[in-house]
N, C-alpha and C positions, 0 to 999 in steps of 0.2 A: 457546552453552551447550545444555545437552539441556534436551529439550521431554517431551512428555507420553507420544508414540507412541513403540515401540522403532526405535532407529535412528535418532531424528527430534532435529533441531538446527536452531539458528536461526544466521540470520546477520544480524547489525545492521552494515549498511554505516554510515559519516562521511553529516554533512551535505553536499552540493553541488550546483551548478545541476541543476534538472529532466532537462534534456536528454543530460548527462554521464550524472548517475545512471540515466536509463531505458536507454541503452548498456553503462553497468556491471551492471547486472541482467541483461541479456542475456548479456552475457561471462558471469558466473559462474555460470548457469543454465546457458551452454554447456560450461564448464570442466567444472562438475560432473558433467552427464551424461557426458563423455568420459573424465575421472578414473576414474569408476565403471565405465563400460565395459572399461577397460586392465583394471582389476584381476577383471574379473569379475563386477561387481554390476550395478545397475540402480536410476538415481538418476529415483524417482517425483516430479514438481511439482504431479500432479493436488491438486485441494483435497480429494479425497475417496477415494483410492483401491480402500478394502476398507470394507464393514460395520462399524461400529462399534468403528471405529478412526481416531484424529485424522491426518488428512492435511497438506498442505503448510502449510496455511492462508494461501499467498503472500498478504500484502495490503502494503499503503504508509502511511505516516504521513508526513503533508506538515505542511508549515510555512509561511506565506506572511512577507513581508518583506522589506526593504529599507536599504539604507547609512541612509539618512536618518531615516526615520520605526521601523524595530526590526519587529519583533512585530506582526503587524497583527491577530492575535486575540488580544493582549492587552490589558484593557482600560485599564488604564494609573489613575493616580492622578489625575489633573486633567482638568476640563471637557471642555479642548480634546483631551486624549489619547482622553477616551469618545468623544467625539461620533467621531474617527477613527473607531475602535471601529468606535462604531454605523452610520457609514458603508461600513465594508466590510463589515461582517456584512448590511447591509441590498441591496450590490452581488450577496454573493456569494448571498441567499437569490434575488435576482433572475434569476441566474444559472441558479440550479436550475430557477426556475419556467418560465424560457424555453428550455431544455435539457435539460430533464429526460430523453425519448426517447432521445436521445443519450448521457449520461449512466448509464440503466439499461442498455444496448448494452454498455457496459464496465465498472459495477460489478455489474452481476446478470446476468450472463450463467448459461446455462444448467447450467454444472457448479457455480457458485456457489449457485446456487438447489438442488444436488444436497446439497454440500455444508452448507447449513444446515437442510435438513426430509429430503432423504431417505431420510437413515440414522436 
């Protein structure tokens, strides 16, 4: 559907495994820019490209989960569903707190940080 910037649309892939999905991002990031080049254009990904104008704003929405247990940030109606819950949410703040360097390396990189104060 169109977005905010002229020219500018999103694309909302299907759910599927991590690893499939970061291959599909790639194909269609490659598609694109090729598509655009046969016909003459030039297909921008940067998050920021011109002065105060909304850019690609590439980002992810993850979902964590499993056959068994569903939703693992949901917190569920019963004890035992919270306490799951509150067990992974307490895994994955653990996560940040021991990964964090790493973590900002790929979500705040430097054209991200362009893109949010920049402009």
């Amino acid at each position: 559907h169109y977005e905010v910037a002229p020219s500018q649309f999103e694309i909302a892939p299907y759910y599927e495994s991590a690893n499939i999905a970061a291959d599909h991002q790639q194909l269609m990031m490659t598609l694109m820019k090729s598509t655009a080049k046969k016909h003459g254009f030039m297909c921008l990904l940067h998050e920021k490209p011109f002065a105060g104008v909304n850019g690609s704003g590439k980002h992810v929405n993850w979902s964590v989960g499993n056959a068994t247990q569903g939703n693992l940030l949901d917190p569920g109606s019963t004890p035992h569903d919270n306490l799951n819950f509150l067990l992974f949410c307490g895994a994955v703040i653990r996560g940040v707190n021991k990964y964090g360097p790493l973590m900002r390396a790929v979500i705040a990189s430097a054209s991200n940080d362009h893109r949010l104060g920049a402009n």
